[in-house]
mmCIF file of the C-alpha atoms, coordinates in Angstrom:
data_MODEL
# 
_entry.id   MODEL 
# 
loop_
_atom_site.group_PDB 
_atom_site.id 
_atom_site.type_symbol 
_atom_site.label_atom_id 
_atom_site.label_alt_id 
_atom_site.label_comp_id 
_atom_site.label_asym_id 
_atom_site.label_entity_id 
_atom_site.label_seq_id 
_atom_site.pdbx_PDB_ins_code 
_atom_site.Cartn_x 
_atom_site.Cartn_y 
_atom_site.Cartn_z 
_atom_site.occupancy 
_atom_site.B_iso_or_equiv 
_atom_site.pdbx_formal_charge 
_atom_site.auth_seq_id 
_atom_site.auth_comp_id 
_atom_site.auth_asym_id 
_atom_site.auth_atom_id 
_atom_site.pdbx_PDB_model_num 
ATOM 1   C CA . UNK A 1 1   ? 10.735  -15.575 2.453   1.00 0.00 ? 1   UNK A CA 1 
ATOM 2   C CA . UNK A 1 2   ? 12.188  -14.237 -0.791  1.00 0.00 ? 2   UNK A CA 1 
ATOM 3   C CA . UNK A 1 3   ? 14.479  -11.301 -0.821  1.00 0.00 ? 3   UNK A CA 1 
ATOM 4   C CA . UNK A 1 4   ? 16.120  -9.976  -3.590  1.00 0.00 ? 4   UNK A CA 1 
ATOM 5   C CA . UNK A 1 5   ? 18.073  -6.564  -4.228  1.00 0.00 ? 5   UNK A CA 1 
ATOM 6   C CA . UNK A 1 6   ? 19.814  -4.462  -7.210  1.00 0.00 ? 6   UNK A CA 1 
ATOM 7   C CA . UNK A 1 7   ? 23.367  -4.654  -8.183  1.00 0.00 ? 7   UNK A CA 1 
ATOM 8   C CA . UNK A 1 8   ? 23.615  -1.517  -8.212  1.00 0.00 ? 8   UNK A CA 1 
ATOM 9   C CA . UNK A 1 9   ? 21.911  -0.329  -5.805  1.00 0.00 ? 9   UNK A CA 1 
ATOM 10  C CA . UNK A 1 10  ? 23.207  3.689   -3.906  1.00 0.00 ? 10  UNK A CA 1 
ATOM 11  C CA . UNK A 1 11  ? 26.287  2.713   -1.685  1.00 0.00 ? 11  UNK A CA 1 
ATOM 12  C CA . UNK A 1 12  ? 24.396  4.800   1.059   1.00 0.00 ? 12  UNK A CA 1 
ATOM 13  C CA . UNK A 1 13  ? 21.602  2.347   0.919   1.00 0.00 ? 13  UNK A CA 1 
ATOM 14  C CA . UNK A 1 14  ? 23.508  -0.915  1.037   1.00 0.00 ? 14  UNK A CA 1 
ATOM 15  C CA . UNK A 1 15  ? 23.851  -0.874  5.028   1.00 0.00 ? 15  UNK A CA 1 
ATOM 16  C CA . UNK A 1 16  ? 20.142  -1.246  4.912   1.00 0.00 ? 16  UNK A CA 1 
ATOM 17  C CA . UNK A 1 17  ? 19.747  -4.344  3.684   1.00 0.00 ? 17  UNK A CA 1 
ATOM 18  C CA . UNK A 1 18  ? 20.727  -6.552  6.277   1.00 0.00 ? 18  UNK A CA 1 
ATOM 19  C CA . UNK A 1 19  ? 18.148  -4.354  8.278   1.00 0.00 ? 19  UNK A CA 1 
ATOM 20  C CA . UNK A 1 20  ? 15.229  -5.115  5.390   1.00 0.00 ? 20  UNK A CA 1 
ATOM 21  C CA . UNK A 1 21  ? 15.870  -8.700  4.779   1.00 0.00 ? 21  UNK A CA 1 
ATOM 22  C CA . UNK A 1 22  ? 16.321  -9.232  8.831   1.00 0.00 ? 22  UNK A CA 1 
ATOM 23  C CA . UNK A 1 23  ? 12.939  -7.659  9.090   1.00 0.00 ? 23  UNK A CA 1 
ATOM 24  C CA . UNK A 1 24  ? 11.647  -9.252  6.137   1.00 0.00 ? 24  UNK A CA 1 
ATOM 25  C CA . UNK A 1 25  ? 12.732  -12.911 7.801   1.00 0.00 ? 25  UNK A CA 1 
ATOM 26  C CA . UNK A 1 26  ? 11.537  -11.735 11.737  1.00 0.00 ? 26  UNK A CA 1 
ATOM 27  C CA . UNK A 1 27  ? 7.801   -10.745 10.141  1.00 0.00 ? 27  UNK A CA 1 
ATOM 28  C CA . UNK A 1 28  ? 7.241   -13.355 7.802   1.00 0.00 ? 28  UNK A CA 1 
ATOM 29  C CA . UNK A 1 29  ? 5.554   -14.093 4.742   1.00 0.00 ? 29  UNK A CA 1 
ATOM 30  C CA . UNK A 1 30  ? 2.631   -12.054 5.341   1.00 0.00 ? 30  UNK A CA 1 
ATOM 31  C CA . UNK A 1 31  ? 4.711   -8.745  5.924   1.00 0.00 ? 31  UNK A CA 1 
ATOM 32  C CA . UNK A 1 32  ? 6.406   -6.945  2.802   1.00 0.00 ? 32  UNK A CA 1 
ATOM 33  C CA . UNK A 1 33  ? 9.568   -5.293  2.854   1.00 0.00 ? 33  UNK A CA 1 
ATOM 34  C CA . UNK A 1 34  ? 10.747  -2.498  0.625   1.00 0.00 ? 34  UNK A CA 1 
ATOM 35  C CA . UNK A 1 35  ? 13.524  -0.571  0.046   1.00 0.00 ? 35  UNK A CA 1 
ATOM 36  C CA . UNK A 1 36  ? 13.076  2.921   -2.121  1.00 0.00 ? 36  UNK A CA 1 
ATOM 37  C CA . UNK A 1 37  ? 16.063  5.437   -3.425  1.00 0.00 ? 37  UNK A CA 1 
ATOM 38  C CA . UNK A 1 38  ? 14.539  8.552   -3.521  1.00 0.00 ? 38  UNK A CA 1 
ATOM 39  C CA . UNK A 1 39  ? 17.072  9.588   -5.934  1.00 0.00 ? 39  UNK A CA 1 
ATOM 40  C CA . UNK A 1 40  ? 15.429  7.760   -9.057  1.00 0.00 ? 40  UNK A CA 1 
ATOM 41  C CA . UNK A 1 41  ? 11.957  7.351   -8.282  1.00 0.00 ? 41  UNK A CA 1 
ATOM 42  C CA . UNK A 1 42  ? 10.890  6.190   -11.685 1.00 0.00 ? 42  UNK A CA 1 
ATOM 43  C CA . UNK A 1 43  ? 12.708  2.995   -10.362 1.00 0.00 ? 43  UNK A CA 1 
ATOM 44  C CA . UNK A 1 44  ? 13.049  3.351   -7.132  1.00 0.00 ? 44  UNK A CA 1 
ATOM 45  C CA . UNK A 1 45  ? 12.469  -0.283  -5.430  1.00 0.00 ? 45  UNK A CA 1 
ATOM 46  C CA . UNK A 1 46  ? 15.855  -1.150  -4.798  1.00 0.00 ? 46  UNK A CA 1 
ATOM 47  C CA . UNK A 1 47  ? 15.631  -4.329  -2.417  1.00 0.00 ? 47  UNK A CA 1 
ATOM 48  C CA . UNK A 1 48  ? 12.250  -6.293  -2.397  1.00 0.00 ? 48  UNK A CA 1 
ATOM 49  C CA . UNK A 1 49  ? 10.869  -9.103  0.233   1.00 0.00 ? 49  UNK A CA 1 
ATOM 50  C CA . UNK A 1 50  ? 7.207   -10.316 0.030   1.00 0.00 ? 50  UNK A CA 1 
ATOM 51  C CA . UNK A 1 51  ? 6.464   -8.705  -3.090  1.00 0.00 ? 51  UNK A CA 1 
ATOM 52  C CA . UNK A 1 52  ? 3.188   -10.689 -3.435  1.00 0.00 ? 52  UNK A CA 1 
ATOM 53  C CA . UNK A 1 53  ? 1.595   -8.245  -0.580  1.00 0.00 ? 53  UNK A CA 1 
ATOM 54  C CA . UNK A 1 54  ? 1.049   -5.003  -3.198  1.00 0.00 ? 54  UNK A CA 1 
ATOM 55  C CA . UNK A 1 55  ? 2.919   -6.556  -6.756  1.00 0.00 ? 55  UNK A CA 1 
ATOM 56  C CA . UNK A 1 56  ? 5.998   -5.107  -6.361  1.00 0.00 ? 56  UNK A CA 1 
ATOM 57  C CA . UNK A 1 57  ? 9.509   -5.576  -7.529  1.00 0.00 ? 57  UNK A CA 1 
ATOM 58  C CA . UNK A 1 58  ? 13.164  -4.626  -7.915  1.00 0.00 ? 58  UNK A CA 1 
ATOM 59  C CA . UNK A 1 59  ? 12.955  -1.430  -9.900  1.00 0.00 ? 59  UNK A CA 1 
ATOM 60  C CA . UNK A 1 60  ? 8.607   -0.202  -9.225  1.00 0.00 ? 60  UNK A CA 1 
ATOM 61  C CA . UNK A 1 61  ? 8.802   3.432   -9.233  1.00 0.00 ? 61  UNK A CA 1 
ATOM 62  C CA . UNK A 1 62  ? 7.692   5.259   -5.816  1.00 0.00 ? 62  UNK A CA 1 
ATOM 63  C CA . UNK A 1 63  ? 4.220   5.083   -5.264  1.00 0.00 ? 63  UNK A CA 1 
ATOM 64  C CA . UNK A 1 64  ? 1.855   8.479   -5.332  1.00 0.00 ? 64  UNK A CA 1 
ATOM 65  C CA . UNK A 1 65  ? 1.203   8.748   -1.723  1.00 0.00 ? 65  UNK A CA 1 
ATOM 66  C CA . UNK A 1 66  ? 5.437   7.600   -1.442  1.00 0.00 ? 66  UNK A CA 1 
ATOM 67  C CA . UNK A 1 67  ? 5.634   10.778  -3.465  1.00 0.00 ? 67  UNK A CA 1 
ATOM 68  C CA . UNK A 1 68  ? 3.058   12.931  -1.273  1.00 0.00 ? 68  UNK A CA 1 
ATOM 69  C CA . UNK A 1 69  ? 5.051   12.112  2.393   1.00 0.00 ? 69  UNK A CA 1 
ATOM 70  C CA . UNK A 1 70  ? 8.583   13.126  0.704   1.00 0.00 ? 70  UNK A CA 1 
ATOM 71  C CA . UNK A 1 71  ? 6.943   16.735  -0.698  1.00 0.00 ? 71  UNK A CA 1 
ATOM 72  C CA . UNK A 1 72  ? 5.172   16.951  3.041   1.00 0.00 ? 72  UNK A CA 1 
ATOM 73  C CA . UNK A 1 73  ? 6.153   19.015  5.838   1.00 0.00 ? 73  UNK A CA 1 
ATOM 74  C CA . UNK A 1 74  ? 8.828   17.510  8.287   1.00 0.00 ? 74  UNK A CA 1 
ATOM 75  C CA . UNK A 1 75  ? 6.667   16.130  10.573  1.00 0.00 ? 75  UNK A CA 1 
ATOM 76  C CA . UNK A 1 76  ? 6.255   13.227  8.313   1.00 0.00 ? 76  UNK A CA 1 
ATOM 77  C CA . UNK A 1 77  ? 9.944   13.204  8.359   1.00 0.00 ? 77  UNK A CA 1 
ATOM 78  C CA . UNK A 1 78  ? 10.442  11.793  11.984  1.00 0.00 ? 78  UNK A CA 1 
ATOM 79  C CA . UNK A 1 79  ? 10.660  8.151   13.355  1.00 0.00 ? 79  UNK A CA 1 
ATOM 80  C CA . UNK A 1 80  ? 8.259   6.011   11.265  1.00 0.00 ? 80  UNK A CA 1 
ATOM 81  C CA . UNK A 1 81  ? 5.208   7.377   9.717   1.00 0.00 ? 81  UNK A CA 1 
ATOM 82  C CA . UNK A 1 82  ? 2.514   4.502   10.361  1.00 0.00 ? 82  UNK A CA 1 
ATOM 83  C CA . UNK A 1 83  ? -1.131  4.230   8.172   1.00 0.00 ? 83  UNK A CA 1 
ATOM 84  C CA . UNK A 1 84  ? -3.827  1.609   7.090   1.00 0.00 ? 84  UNK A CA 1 
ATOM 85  C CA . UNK A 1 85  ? -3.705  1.805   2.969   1.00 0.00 ? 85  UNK A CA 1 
ATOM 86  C CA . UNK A 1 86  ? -6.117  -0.714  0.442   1.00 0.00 ? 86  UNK A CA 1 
ATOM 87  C CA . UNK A 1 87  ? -3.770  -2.713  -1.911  1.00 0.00 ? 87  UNK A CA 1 
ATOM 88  C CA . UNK A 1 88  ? -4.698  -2.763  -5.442  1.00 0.00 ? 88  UNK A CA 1 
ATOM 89  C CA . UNK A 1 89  ? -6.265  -6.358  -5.118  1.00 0.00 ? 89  UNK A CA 1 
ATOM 90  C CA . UNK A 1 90  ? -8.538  -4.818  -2.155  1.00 0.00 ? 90  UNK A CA 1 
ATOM 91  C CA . UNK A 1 91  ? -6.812  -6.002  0.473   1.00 0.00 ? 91  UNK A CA 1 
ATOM 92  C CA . UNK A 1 92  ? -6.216  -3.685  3.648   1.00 0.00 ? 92  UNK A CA 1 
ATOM 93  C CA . UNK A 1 93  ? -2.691  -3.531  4.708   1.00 0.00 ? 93  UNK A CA 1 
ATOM 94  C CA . UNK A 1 94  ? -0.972  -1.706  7.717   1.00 0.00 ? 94  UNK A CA 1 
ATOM 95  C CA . UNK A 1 95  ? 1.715   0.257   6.629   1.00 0.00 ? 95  UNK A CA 1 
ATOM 96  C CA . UNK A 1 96  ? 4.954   1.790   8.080   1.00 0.00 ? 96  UNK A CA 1 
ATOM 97  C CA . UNK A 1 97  ? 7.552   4.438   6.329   1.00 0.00 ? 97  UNK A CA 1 
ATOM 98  C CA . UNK A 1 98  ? 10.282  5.167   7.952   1.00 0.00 ? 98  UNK A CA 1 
ATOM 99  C CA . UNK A 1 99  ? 12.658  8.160   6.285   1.00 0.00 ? 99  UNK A CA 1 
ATOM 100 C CA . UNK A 1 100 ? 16.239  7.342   5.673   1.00 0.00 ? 100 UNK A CA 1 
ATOM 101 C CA . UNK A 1 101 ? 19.065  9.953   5.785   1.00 0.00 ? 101 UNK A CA 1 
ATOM 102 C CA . UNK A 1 102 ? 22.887  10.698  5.035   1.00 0.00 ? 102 UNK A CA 1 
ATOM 103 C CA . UNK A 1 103 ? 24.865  12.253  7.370   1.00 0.00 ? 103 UNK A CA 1 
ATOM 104 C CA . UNK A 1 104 ? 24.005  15.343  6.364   1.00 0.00 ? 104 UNK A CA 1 
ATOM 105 C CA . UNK A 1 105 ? 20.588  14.761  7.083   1.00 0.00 ? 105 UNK A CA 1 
ATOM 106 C CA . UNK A 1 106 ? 19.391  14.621  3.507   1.00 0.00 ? 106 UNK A CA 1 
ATOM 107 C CA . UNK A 1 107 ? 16.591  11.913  2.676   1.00 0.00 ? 107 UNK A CA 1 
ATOM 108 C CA . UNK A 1 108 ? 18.236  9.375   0.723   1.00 0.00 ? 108 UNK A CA 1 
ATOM 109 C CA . UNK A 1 109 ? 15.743  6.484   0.706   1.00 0.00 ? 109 UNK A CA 1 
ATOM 110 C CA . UNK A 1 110 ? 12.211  5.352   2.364   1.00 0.00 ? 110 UNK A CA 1 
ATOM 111 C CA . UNK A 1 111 ? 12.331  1.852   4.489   1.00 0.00 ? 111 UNK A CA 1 
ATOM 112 C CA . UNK A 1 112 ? 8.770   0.747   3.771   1.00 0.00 ? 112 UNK A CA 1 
ATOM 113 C CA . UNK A 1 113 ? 6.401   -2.616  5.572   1.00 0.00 ? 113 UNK A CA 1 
ATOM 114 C CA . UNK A 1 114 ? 3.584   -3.502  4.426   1.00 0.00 ? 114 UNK A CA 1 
ATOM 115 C CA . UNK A 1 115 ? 1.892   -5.949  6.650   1.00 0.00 ? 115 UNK A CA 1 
ATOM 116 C CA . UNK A 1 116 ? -1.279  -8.058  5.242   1.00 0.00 ? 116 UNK A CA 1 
ATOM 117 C CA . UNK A 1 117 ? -3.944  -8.182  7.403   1.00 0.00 ? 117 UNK A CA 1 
ATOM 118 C CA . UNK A 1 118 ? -6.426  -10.184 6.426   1.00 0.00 ? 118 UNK A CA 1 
ATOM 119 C CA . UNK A 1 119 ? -5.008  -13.265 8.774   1.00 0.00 ? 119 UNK A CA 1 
ATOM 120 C CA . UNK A 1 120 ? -5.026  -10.521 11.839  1.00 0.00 ? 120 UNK A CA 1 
ATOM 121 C CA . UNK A 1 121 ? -8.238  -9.312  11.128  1.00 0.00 ? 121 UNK A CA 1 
ATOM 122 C CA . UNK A 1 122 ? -10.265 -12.972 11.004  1.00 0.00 ? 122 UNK A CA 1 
ATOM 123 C CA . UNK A 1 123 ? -8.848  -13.366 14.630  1.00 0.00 ? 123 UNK A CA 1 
ATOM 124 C CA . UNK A 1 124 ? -9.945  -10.070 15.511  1.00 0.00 ? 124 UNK A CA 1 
ATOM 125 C CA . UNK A 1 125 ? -13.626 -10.435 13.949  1.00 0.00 ? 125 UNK A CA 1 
ATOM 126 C CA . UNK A 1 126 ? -13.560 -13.693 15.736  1.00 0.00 ? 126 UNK A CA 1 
ATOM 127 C CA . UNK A 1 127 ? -12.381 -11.943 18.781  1.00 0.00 ? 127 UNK A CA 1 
ATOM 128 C CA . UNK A 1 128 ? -14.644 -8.955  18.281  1.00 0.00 ? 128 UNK A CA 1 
ATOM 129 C CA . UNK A 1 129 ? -17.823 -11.708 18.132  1.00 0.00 ? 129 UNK A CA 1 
ATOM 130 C CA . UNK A 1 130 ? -16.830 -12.845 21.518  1.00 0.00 ? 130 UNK A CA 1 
ATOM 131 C CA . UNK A 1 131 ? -16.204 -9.729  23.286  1.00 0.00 ? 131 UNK A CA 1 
ATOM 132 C CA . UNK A 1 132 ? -16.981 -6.847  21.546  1.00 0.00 ? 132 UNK A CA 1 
ATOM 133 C CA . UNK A 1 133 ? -19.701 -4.439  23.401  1.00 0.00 ? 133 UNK A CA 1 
ATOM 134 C CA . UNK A 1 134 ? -20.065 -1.432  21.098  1.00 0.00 ? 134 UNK A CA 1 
ATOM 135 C CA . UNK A 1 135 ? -19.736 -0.665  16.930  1.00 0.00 ? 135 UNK A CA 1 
ATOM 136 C CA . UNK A 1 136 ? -17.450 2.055   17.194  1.00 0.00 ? 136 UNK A CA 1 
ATOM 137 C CA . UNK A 1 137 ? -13.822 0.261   15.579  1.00 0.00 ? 137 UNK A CA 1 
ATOM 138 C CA . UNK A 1 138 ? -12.109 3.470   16.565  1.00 0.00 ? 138 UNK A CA 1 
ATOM 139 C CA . UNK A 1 139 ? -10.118 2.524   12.892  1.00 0.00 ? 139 UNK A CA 1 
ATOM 140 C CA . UNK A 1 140 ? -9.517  5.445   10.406  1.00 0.00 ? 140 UNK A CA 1 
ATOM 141 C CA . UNK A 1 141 ? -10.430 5.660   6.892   1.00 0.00 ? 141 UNK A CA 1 
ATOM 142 C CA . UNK A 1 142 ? -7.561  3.020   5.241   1.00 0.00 ? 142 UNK A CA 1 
ATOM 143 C CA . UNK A 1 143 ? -5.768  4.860   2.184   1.00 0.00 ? 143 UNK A CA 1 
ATOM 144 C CA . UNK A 1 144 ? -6.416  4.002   -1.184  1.00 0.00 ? 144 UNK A CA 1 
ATOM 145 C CA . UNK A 1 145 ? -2.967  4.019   -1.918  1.00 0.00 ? 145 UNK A CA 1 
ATOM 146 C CA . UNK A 1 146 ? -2.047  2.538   -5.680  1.00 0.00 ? 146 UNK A CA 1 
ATOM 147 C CA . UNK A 1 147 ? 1.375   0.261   -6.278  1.00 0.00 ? 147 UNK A CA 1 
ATOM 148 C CA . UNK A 1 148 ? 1.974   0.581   -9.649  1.00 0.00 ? 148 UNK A CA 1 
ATOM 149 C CA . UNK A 1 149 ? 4.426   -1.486  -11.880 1.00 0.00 ? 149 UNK A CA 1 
ATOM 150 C CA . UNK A 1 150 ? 5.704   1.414   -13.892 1.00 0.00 ? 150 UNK A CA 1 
ATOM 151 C CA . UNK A 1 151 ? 5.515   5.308   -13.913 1.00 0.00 ? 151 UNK A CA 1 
ATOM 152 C CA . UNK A 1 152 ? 2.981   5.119   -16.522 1.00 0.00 ? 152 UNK A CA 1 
ATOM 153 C CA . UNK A 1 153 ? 0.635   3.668   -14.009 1.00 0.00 ? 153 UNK A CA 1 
ATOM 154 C CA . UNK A 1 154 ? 1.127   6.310   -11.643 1.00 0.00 ? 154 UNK A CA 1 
ATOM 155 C CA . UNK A 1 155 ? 0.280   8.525   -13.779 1.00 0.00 ? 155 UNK A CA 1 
ATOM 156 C CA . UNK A 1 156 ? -2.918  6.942   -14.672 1.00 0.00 ? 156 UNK A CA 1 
ATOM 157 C CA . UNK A 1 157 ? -3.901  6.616   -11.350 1.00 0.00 ? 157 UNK A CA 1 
ATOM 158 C CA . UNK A 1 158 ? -3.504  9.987   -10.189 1.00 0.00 ? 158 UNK A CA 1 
ATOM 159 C CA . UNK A 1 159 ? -5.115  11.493  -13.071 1.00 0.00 ? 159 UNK A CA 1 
ATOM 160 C CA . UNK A 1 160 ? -7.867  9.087   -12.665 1.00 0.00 ? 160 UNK A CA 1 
ATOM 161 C CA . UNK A 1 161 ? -8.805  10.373  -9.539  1.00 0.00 ? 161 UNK A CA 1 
ATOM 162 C CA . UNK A 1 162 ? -8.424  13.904  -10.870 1.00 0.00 ? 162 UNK A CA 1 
ATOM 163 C CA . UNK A 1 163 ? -10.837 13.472  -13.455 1.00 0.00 ? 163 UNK A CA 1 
ATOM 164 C CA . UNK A 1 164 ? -13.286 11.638  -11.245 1.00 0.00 ? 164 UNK A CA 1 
ATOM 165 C CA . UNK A 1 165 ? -13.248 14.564  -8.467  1.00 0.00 ? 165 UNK A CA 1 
ATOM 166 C CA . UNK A 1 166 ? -13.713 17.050  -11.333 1.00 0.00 ? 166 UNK A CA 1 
ATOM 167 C CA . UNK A 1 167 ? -16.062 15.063  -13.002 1.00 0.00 ? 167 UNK A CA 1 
ATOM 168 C CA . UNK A 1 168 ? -15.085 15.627  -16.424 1.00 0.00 ? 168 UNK A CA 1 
ATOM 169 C CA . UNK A 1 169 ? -12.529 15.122  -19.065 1.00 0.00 ? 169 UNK A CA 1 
ATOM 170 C CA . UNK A 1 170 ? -9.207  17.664  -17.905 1.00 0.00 ? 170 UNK A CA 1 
ATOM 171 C CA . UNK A 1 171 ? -9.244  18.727  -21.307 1.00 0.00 ? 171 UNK A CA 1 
ATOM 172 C CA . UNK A 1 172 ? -12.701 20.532  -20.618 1.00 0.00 ? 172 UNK A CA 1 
ATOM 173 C CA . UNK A 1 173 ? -11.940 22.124  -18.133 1.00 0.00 ? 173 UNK A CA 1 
ATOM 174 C CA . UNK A 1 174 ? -11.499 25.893  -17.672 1.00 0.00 ? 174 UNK A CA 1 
ATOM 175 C CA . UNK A 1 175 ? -8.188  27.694  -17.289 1.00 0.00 ? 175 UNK A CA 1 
ATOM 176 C CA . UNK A 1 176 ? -8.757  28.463  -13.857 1.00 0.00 ? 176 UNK A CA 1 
ATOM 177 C CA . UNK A 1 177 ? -9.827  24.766  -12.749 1.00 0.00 ? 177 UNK A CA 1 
ATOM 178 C CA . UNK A 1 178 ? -6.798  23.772  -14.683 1.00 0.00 ? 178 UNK A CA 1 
ATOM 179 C CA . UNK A 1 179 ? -4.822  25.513  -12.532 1.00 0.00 ? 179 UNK A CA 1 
ATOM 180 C CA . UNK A 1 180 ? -6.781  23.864  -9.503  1.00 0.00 ? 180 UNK A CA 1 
ATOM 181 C CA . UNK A 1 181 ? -5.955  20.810  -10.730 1.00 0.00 ? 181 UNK A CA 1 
ATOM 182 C CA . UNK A 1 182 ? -1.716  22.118  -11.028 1.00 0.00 ? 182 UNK A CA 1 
ATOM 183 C CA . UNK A 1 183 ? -2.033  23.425  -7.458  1.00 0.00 ? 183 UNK A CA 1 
ATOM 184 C CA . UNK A 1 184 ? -3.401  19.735  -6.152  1.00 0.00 ? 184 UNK A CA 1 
ATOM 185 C CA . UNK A 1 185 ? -0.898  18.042  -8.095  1.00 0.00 ? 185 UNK A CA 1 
ATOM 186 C CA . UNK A 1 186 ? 1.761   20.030  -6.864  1.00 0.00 ? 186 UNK A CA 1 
ATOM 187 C CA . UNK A 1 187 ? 0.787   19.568  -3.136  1.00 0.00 ? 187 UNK A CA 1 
ATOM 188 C CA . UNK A 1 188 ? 0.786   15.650  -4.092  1.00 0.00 ? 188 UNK A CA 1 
ATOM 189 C CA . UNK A 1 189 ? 4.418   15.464  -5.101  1.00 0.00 ? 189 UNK A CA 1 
ATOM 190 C CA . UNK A 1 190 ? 3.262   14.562  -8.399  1.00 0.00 ? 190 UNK A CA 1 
ATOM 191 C CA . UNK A 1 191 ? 5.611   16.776  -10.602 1.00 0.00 ? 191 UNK A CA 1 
ATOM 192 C CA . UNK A 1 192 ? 8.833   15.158  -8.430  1.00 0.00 ? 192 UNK A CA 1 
ATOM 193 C CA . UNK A 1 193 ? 8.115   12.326  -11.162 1.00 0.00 ? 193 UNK A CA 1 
ATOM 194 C CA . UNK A 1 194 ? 10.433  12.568  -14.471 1.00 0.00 ? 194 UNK A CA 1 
ATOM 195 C CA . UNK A 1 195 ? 7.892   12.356  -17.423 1.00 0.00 ? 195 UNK A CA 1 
ATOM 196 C CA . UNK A 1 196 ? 4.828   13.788  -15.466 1.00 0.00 ? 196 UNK A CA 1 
ATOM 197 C CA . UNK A 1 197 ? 4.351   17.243  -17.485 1.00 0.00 ? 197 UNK A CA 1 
ATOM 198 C CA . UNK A 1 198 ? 4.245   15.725  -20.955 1.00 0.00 ? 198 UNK A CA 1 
ATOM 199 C CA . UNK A 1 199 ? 1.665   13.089  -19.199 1.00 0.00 ? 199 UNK A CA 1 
ATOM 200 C CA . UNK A 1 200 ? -0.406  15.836  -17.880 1.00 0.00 ? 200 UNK A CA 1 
ATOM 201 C CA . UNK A 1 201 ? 0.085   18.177  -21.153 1.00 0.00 ? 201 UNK A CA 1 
ATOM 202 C CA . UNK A 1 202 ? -1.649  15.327  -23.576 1.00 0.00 ? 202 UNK A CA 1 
ATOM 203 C CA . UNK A 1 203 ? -4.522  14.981  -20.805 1.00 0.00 ? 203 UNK A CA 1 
ATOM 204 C CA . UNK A 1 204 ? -5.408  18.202  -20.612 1.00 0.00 ? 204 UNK A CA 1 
ATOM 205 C CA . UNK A 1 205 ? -4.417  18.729  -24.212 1.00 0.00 ? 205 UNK A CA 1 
ATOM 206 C CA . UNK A 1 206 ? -1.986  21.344  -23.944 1.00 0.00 ? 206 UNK A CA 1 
ATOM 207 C CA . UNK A 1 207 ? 1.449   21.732  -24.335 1.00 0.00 ? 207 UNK A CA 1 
ATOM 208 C CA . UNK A 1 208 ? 4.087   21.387  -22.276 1.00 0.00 ? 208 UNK A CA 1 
ATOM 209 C CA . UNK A 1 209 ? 5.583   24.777  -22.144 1.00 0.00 ? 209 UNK A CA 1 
ATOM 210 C CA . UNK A 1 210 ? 1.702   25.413  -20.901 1.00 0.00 ? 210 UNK A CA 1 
ATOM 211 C CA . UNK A 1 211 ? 2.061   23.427  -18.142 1.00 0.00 ? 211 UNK A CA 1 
ATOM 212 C CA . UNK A 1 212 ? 4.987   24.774  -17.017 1.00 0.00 ? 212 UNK A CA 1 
ATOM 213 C CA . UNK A 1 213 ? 3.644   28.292  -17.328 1.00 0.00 ? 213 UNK A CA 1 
ATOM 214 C CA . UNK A 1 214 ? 0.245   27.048  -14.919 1.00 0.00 ? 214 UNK A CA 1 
ATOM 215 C CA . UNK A 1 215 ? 2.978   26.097  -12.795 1.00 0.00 ? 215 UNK A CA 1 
ATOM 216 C CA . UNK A 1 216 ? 4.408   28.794  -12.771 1.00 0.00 ? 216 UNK A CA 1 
ATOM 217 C CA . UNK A 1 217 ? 1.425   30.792  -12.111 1.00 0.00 ? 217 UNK A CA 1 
ATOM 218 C CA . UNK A 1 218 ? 0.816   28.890  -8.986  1.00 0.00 ? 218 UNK A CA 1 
ATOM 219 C CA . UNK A 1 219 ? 3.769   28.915  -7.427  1.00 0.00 ? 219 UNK A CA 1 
ATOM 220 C CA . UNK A 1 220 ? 3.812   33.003  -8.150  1.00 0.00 ? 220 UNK A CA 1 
ATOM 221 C CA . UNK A 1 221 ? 0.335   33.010  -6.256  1.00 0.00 ? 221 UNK A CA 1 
ATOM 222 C CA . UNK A 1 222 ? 1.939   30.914  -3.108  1.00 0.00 ? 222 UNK A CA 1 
ATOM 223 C CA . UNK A 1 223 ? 4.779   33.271  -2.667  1.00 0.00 ? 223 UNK A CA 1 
# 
């Protein structure tokens, strides 16, 4: 087990990391521990164990579903938030979030496991062989949930799967699917992300001051 944290990491988070690398050595190699600070989340890995599970490391910027739980409503807030996700690699990982908070009951970081389960599964197929009387795995849909190195990549990624749903280039499209495409990002917590409007302004070939104007717009429409 290999743990590792920043220097410098928020003095709010450092009682946490007795908690993450105690997990970290209970779980084992095959179970990744991270610690995010939601207050920089171009960088916001702040204590790493296991990093080999998704690629991370000390300073990955929050992930775009990471993003899309802390612009949710507060039900995601509560306890742990639990999910299946697909690594980048193709593996399929069980994941857990739990929200951190101050005393004032502001979010200040996310607790994050990411357990592989490809060991788990072979005994369970194995299992399943044995025993198993029906088809129906009762499992849900795993998320395709990216890790990316830096922000750029985020960026990429979500835009990625923009263009593929709209099925052609975002600078093609019309002002009012643009403004589809603002509303869906906003709902994904993707504009939480420093850098993210000049991103989006060269894909869609606008500029920036345009962006913030179909932002605008959309918010106006949601009040």
């Amino acid at each position: 087990m290999h743990f590792e944290f920043s220097d410098t990491i928020n003095a709010l988070l450092r009682p946490f990391l007795p908690v993450a690398e105690g997990l970290a050595a209970l779980l084992g190699d095959d179970c990744e521990i991270l610690l995010y600070d939601v207050a920089m989340l171009e960088r916001s890995v702040v204590a790493c164990a296991n990093g080999h599970i998704t690629g991370r490391e000390l300073g990955s910027p929050m992930t775009g579903y990471g993003l899309q739980l802390l612009n949710a409503e507060d039900q995601y807030r509560d306890g742990i938030h639990i999910y299946i996700a697909r690594a980048n690699n193709g593996v399929l990982i069980k994941s857990g979030v739990i929200f951190l908070r101050d005393d004032r009951d502001k979010v200040i970081g996310l607790l994050c496991l990411h357990f592989d389960t490809t060991k788990a599964r072979a005994a369970k197929n194995l299992i399943d062989h044995y025993f198993s009387i029906g088809t129906d795995t009762g499992e849900s849909e795993p998320i395709n949930e990216f890790f990316g190195l830096e922000i750029e990549d985020v960026f990429k990624n979500t835009l990625l799967e923009v263009r593929i749903n709209s099925g052609r280039p975002l600078s093609a499209l019309t002002k009012g699917e643009k403004l589809e495409i603002i509303r869906s990002l906003l709902d994904r917590g993707f504009f939480m992300m420093k850098g993210s409007v000049d991103f989006l302004a060269k894909e869609m070939q606008n500029s920036k001051f345009t962006i913030y104007a179909y932002m605008r717009e959309v918010q106006k429409h949601r009040i």
